[in-house]
C-alpha distance (Angstrom), angle and dihedral (degrees) to the residues before:
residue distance angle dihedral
X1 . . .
X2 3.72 . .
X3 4.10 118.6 .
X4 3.86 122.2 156.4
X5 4.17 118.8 -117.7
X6 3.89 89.9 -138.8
X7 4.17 108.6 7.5
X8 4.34 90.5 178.9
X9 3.73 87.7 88.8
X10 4.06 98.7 56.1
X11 3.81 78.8 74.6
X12 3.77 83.2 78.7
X13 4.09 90.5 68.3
X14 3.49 88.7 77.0
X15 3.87 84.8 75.7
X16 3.58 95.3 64.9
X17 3.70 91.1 74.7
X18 4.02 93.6 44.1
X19 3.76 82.5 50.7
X20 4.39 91.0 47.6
X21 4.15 87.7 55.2
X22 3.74 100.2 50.0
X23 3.77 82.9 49.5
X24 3.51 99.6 56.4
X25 3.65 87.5 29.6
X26 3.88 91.5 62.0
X27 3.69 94.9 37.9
X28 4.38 86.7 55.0
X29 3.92 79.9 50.4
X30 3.63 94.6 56.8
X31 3.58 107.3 42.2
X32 3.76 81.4 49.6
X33 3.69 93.5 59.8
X34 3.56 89.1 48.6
X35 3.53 97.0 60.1
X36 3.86 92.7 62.2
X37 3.52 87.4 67.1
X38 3.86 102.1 50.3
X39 3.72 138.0 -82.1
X40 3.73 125.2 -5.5
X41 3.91 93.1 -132.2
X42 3.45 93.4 44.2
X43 3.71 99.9 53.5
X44 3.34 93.0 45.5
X45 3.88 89.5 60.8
X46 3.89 85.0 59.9
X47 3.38 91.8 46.7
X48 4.59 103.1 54.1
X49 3.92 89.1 151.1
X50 3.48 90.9 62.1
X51 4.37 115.6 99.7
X52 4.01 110.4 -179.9
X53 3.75 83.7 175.2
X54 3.74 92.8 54.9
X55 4.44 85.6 48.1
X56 4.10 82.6 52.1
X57 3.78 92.0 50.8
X58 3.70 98.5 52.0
X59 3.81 101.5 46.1
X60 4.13 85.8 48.4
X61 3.90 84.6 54.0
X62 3.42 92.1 47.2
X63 3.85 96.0 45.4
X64 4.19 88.4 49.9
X65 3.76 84.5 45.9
X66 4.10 93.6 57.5
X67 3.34 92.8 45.7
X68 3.38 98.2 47.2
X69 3.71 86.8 52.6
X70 3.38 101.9 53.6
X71 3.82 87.7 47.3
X72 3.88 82.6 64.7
X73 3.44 97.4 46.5
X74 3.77 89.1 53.5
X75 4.09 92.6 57.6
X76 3.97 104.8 -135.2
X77 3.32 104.9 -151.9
X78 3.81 120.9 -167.0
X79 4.05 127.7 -154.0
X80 3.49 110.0 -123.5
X81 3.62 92.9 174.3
X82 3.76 135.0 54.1
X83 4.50 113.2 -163.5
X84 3.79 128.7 -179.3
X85 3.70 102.3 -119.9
X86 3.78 120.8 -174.7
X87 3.63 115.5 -147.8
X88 3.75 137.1 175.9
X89 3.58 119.5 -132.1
X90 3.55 146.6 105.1
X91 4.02 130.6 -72.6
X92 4.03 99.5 -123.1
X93 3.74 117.9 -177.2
X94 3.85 118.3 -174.3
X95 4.24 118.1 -153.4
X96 3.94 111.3 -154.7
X97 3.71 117.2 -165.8
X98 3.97 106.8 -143.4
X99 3.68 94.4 -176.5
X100 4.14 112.9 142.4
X101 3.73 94.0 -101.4
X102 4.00 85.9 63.6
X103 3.81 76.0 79.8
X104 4.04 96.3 68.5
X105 3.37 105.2 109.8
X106 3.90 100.5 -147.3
X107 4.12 80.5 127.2
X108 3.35 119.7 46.5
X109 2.73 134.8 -62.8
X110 3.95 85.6 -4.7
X111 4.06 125.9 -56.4
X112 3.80 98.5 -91.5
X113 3.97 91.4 49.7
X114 3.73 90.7 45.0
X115 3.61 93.6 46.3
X116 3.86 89.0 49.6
X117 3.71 96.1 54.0
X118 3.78 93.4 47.0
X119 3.89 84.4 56.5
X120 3.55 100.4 54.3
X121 3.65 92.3 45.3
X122 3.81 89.9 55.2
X123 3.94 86.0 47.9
X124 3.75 86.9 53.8
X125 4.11 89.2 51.1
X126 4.09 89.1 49.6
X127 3.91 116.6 102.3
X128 3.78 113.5 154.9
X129 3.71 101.0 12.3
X130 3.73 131.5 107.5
X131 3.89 116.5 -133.8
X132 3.86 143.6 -151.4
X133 4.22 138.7 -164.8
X134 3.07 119.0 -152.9
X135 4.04 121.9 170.3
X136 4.15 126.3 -160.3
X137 3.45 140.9 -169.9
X138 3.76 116.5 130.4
X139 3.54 90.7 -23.0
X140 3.75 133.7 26.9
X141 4.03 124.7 -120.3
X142 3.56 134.2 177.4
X143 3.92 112.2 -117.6
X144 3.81 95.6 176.4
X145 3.93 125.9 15.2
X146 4.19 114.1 -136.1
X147 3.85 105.0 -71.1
X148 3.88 131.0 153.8
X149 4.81 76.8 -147.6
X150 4.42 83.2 113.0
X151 3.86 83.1 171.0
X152 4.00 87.7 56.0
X153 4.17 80.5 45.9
X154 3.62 107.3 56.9
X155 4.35 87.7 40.8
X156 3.98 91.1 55.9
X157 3.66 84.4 40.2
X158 3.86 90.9 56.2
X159 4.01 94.7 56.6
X160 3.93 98.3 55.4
X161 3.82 114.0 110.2
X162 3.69 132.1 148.7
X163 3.85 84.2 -77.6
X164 3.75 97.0 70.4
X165 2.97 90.6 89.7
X166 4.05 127.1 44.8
X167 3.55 102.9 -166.3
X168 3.84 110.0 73.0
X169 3.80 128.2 -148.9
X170 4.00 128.0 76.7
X171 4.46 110.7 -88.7
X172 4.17 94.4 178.9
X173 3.72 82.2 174.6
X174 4.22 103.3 54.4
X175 4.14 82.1 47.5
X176 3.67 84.3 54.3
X177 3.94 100.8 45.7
X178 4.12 89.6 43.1
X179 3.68 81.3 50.3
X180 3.78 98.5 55.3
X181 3.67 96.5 50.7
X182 4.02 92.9 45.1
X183 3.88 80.0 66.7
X184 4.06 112.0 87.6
X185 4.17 104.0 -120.2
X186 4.07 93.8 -124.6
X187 3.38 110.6 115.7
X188 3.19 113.6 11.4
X189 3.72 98.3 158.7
X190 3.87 82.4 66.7
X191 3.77 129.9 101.7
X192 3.92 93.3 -141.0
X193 4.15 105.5 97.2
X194 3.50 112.9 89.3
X195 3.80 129.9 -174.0
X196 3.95 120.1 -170.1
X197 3.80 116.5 -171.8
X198 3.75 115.3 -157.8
X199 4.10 103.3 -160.2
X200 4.01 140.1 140.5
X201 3.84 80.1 -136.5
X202 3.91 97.3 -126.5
X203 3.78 78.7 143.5
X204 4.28 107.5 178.2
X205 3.82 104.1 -173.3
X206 4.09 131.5 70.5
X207 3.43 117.9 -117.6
X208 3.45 117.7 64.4
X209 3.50 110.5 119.4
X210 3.82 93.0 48.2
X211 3.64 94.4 61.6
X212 4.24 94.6 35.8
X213 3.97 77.7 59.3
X214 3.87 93.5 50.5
X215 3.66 94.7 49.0
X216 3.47 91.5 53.1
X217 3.51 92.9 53.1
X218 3.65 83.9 59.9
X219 3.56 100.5 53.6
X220 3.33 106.8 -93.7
X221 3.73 126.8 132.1
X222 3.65 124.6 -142.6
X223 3.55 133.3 -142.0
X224 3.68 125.0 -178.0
X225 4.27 124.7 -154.9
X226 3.54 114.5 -162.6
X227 4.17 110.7 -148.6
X228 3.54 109.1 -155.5
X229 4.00 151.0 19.9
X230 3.78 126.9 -78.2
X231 3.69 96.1 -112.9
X232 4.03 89.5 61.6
X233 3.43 120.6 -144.0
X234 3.98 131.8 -130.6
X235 4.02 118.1 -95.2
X236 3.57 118.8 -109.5
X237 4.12 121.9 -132.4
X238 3.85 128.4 153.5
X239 3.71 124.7 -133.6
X240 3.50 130.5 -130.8
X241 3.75 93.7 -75.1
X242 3.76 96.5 55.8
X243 3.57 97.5 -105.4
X244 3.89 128.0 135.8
X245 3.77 113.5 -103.5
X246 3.69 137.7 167.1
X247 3.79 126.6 -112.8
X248 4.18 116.5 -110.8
X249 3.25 140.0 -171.1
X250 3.63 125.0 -124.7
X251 3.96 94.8 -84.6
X252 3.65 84.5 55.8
X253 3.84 103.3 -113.6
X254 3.65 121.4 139.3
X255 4.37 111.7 -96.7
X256 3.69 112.2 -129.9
X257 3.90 107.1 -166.6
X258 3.60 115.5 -149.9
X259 3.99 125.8 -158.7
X260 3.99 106.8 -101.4
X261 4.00 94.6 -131.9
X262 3.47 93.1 170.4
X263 3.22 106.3 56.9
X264 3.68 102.9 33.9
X265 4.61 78.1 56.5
X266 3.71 85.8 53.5
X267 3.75 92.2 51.6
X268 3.81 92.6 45.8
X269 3.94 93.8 49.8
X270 3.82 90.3 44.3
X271 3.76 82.9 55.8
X272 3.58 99.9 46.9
X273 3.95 87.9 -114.3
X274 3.65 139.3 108.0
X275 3.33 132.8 -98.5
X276 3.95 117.4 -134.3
X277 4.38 128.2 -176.5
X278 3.83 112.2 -142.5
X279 3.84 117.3 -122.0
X280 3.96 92.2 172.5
X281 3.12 136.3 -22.0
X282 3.96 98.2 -92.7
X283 3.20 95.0 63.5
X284 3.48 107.5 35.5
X285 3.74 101.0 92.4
X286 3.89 102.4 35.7
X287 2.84 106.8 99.2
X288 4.21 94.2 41.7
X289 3.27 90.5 49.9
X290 4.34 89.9 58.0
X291 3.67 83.9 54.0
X292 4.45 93.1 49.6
X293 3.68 82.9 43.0
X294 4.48 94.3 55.4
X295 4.08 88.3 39.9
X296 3.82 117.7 114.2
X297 3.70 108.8 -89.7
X298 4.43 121.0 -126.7
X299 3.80 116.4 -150.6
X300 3.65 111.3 -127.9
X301 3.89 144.9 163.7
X302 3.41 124.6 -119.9
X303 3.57 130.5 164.0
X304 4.00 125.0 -119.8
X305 3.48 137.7 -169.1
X306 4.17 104.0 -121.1
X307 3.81 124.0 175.2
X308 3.85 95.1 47.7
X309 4.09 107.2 -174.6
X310 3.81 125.2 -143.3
X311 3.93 107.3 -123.4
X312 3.78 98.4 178.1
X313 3.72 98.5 111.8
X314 3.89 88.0 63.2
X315 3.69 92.3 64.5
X316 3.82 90.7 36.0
X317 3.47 92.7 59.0
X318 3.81 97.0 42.0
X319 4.11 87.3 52.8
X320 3.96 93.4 49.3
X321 3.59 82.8 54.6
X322 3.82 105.9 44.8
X323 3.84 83.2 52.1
X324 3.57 98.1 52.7
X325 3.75 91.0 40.4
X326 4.08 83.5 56.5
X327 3.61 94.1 47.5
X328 3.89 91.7 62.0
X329 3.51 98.9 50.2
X330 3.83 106.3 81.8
X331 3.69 113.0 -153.0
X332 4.41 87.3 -127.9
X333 3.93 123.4 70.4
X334 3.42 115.2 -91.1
X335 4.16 101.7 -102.5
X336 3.73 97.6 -148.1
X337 4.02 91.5 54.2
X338 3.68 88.7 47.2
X339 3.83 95.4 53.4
X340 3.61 84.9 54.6
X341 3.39 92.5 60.5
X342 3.74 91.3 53.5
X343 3.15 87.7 54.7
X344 3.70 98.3 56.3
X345 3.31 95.4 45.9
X346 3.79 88.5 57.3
X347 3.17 95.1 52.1
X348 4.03 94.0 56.4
């Protein structure tokens, strides 16, 4: 398994293609200069010292150089070891509604962002657990099976958008069934399966107390995130020219969606759970997570990559190189080589 010692400084990739367009930019530049003065081919007969090839070469070696750098910086650290660990914990699986009025923004930056954040820093208070994704809109998918792999968690996590899912609409209930059979059926009798459903509530199908009920019955324990304020806020789209509009209805008028509280409380107390509004996404999952943390804990095997190696000083060395290799190609022809040449051609 791959996984990067300190992953902030692959932002600095991005460079690489900032670096790519004032390359070709310049090299536009130049050739446009040149044609004020005459003839491409012709100049470049007055010119023999000149190597554009050799200018290509060294800003490719330098590119491959940065990013091999900042591939070293990062410390990629590879798994060379898989161990059967047994843990206790509790089997946590997480249901995020990606319907379009996720998009309001009545929490910041808008509900789905917010809700994404508060995720990963639950992830990032996880030790022993196992945990499941699970996206909904008007149907119900799995994004990420049970797994204790919280690196694998927070990358799956990363990809969700309102697109997930095709089928629009909120179905609380299909998130809940997909939920219950994510969970493994040992123990039910057990207070250690938790399901936490992150949702404005704007929920568009019947059902959904029945099977809140059922899981229950089944040990699961339900808790219930509220997206959103109580004064609503309208649902962001873009038209066809890129510009920020407002969903309507067919009469026209602007739709504010509002968070659902009571429903998404009736859910929670059907599920023996709690029922929690988002402010921001620091402290939306506090005070769930104190109630994960007091559950029951299952013993369970997982297995773990152990023995992780440091492979930085490969791409270290392979950048010290590149640069050096760059430095001692000169951009002009080498003059003694070229009066060889001469002379060759003399001599024919």
């Amino acid at each position: 398994m791959l996984k990067f010692g300190n992953p902030q400084y692959l932002y600095a990739l991005l460079a690489v293609i900032i670096f790519a367009g004032l390359f070709v930019l310049n090299i536009f530049s130049r050739k446009s200069n040149l044609k004020k003065f005459g003839q491409l081919n012709i100049i470049s007969k007055l010119m023999p010292d000149t190597a554009m090839w050799r200018s290509n070469t060294k800003f490719i070696l330098l590119m491959i150089a940065y990013v091999s750098l900042i591939i070293g910086l990062s410390n990629p650290l590879i798994g060379s070891k898989i161990d059967n660990v047994k843990r206790k914990g509790v089997e946590l699986v997480i249901a995020l509604d990606v319907s379009n009025s996720m998009m309001a923004e009545d929490v910041y930056p808008n509900r789905l962002e917010a809700a994404k954040m508060a995720i990963e820093k639950l992830v990032d208070k996880l030790s022993n657990d196992k945990i499941g994704l699970i996206v909904f809109a008007g149907e119900a998918y799995t994004q990420l099976p049970m797994t204790a792999d919280y690196v694998s968690a927070k990358m799956f996590l990363e990809s969700i958008s309102t697109k997930s899912v095709s089928t629009q609409g909120t179905d609380i209930a299909k998130a809940i069934e997909l939920s219950m059979r994510s969970f493994s059926n040992e123990n039910t009798n057990e207070k250690n399966k938790v399901l936490v459903i992150i949702s404005d509530g704007e929920n568009h199908e019947e059902g959904v107390n029945e099977i809140a009920q059922e899981a229950a019955k089944k040990g699961i324990t339900i808790h219930t995130i509220g997206m959103g304020q109580p004064q609503g806020a309208p649902i962001p789209q873009y038209n066809k020219f890129g510009k920020e509009d407002f969903k309507t209805d067919k009469n026209g008028a602007i739709i504010i969606s509002k968070t659902n509280d009571a429903l998404l409380q009736q859910i929670s107390s059907e599920g023996n759970g709690i029922y929690v509004r988002a402010t921001n996404s620091i402290t939306i999952l506090n005070e769930i997570f104190d109630k994960i943390d007091k559950m029951n804990k299952k013993e369970f095997e997982s297995q773990v990559f152990s023995d992780f190696e440091s492979q930085y000083q490969y791409f270290l060395g392979l950048s010290l190189f590149l640069l050096i290799l760059e430095i001692i190609i000169i951009e002009r022809k080498n003059k003694f080589f070229r009066k060889i040449n001469l002379f060759k051609n003399q001599l024919v």
